[in-house]
N, C-alpha and C positions, 0 to 999 in steps of 0.2 A: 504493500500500500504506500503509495508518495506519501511524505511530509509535507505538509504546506509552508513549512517553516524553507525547504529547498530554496526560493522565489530569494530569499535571502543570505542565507550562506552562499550562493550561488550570484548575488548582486554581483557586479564587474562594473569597477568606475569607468566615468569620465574622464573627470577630474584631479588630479591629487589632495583634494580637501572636500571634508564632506561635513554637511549641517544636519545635525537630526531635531527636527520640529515636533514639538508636544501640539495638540488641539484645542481640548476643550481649555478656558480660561488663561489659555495662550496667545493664540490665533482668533478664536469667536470668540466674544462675549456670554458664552452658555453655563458658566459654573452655575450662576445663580439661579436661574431658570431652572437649565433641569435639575439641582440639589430640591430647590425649595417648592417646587412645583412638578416633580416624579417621583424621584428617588425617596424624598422623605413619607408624603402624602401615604406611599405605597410601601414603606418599614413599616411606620405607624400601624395599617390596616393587614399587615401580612404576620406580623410581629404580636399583633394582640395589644397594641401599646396606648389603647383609647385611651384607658383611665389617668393616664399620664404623658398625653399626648404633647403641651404644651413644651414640655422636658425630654423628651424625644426630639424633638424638632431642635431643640439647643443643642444639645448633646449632638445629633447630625450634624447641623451647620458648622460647630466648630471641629468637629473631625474632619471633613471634608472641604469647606471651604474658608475656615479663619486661624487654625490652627497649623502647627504642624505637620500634623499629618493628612492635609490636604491633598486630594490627588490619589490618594491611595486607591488601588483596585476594587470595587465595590463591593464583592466580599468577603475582602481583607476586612472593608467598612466597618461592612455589620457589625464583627466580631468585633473591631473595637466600640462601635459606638454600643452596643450592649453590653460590654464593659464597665464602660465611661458612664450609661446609665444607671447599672446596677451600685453605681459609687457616688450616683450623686445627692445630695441631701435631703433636698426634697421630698425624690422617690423614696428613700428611706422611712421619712419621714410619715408618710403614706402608709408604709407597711408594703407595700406593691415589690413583685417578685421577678424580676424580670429574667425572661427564657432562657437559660443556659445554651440551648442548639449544638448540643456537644457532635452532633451528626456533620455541623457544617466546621468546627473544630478540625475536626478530625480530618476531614477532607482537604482542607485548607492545609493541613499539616502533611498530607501523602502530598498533593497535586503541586504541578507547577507552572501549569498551562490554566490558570484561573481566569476560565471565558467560557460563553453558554456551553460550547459543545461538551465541553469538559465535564460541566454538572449535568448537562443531560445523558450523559454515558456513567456518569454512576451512579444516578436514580435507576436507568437502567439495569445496571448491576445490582444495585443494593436495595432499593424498595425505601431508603431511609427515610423516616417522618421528616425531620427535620430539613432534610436535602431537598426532598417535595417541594417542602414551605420556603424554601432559598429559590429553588427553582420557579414558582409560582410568582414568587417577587419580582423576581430576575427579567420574566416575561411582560409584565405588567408595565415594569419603567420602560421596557424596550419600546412598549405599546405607548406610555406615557408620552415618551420622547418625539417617535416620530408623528402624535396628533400636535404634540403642545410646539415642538421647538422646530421655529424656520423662519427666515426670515430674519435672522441674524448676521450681520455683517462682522468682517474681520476690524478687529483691532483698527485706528486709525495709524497709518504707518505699514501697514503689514506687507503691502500687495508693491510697495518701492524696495523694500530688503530684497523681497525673491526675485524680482524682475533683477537688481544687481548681481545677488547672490548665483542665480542663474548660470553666469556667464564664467562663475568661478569654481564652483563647489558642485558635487553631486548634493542632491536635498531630499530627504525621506522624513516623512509624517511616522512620526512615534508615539506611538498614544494607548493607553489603555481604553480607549471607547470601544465601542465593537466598531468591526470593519465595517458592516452597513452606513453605519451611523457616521462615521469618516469621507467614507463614499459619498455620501448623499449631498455632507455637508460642503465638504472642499468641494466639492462640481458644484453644487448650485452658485456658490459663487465665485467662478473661474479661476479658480487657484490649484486644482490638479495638474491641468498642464504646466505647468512649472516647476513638478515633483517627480523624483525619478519613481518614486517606489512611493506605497503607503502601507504603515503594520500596525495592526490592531489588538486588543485582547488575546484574539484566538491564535495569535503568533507566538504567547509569552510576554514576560513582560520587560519594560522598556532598554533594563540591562541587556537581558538577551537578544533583544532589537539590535542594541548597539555591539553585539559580541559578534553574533552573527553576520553583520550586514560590514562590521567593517574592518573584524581581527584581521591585524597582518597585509592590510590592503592599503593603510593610508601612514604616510611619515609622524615622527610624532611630534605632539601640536596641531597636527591637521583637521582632529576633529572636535568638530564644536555641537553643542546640545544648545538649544533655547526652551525655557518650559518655563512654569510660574508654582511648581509644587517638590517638596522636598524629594520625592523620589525622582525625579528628571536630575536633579543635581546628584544622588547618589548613583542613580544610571550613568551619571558622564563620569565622576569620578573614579567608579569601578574599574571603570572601561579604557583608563587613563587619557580621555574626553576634559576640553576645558569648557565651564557651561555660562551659562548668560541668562541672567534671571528677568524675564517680565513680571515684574512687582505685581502682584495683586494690590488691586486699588489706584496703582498709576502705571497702567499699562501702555498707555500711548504713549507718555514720556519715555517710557523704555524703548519702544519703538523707533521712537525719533533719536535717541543715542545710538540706539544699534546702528544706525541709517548713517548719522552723520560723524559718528565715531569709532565703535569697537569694531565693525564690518570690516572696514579699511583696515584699523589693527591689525583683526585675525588674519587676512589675505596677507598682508608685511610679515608678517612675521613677528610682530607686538603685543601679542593677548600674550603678557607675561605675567609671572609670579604677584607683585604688587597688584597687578590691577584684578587678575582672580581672587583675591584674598580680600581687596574693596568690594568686590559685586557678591562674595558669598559672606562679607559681617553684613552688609546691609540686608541680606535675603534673610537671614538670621534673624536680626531683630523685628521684620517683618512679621513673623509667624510663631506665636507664641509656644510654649512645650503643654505651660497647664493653662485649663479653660478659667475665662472669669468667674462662672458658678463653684458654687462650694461644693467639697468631695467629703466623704467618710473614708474610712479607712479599711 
């Protein structure tokens, strides 16, 4: 049987320098949408989490979009924000029990390919209650996303990097969204054609992107990451990748840097030690480690 991961190990530059580009809350403007208008909407009701809805919805938003661990693969999420919920004060306070899901635990603890197909072949296998109700989720925001979110334009700045970058770099979309959902969005607003490759979910995740797509193929320093969430930064530096943060919260001024300074950098030969070490204390102070609500212990 092919691996579809092949498409990648199997990439063959251009270039001798290559960008890999993060999507959502990089490129579009979609973190907020779809966190606060799919993905949460559909924890809350899949999770059982009425009675403490309001604290659900906190507990998401800063795992996924204020926090540190923004970005993370969604059911990476879960587990933390059913964590993070089960510690928070409130719900304590309550007496409210939140679901262990030791089924999606577990899973998350074998798998490494964490994207639908993935949980739909071990439901398959296994029958697990709790992998069901992952999966049942899983389906829901996918269905969420593509009624709710369209119509979202990139970044202001976005569409002048790649048309430069173009001309220098091989460029692949690295993202943990699903491929569909990549697909659908970079073509609707003509920004595929400017990409050599796109890897979604179901490829692995972002490290692997960048393991696969560029070990031993590019000099070193040549490759660069852009993303707005802690794992895109851990992806590049894995991978011995220098990365370049889109701030959450002032994304178009990153845009308009990267445009009118660190681009030209990286091609010279200048994205040096100093100036990665400025762009990862400020990405730092960005994203907090603990949430503003109060925790128990």
């Amino acid at each position: 049987m092919t691996d579809p991961r092949d498409r990648l190990r199997d990439f063959s530059p251009r270039h001798d320098r290559f960008i890999g580009i993060d999507s959502d809350g990089c490129v579009f403007d979609a973190m907020e949408i779809k966190h606060k208008e799919c993905f949460c909407p559909a924890f809350i009701k899949h999770f059982r989490l009425q009675p403490v809805s309001r604290y659900a919805r906190e507990v998401w938003e800063f795992v996924n979009l204020y926090g540190a661990t923004r970005g993370t693969n969604r059911f990476a999420a879960v587990r933390l924000a059913l964590d993070l919920l089960a510690r928070h004060a409130a719900v304590a306070e309550r007496g409210f029990t939140v679901p262990r899901m030791q089924g999606l635990r577990d899973w998350l603890d074998r798998e490494t390919r964490l994207g639908g197909p993935a949980l739909h072949d071990a439901v398959e296998a296994t029958g697990d209650a709790d992998l069901t109700r992952v999966l049942a989720w899983h389906r829901e925001v996918n269905e969420r996303v593509a009624d709710m979110v369209c119509g979202i334009p990139p970044f202001p700045g976005v569409k002048p990097v790649l048309e430069r970058a173009r001309a220098h770099a091989d460029l692949m979309v690295i993202s943990q969204a699903s491929q569909d959902a990549i697909d659908r969005e970079w073509t609707e607003h003509g920004l595929m054609p400017f990409m050599d490759a796109a890897a979604g979910q179901e490829l692995g995740t972002k490290g692997e992107h960048l393991a696969m797509a560029t070990g031993g193929k590019y000099p070193e320093g040549h490759v660069l990451v852009l993303g707005d969430a802690p794992g895109d930064r851990a992806a590049a530096l894995a991978n011995g990748a220098r990365f370049y943060p889109i701030m959450p919260g002032d994304e178009a001024a990153s845009w308009q840097r990267l445009e009118r300074e660190v681009l030209e950098r990286f091609f010279a030969g200048g994205f040096d030690d100093a100036l990665q070490q400025e762009l990862l204390d400020a990405f730092a102070a960005a994203l907090p480690e603990r949430p503003p609500f109060a925790l128990v212990d």
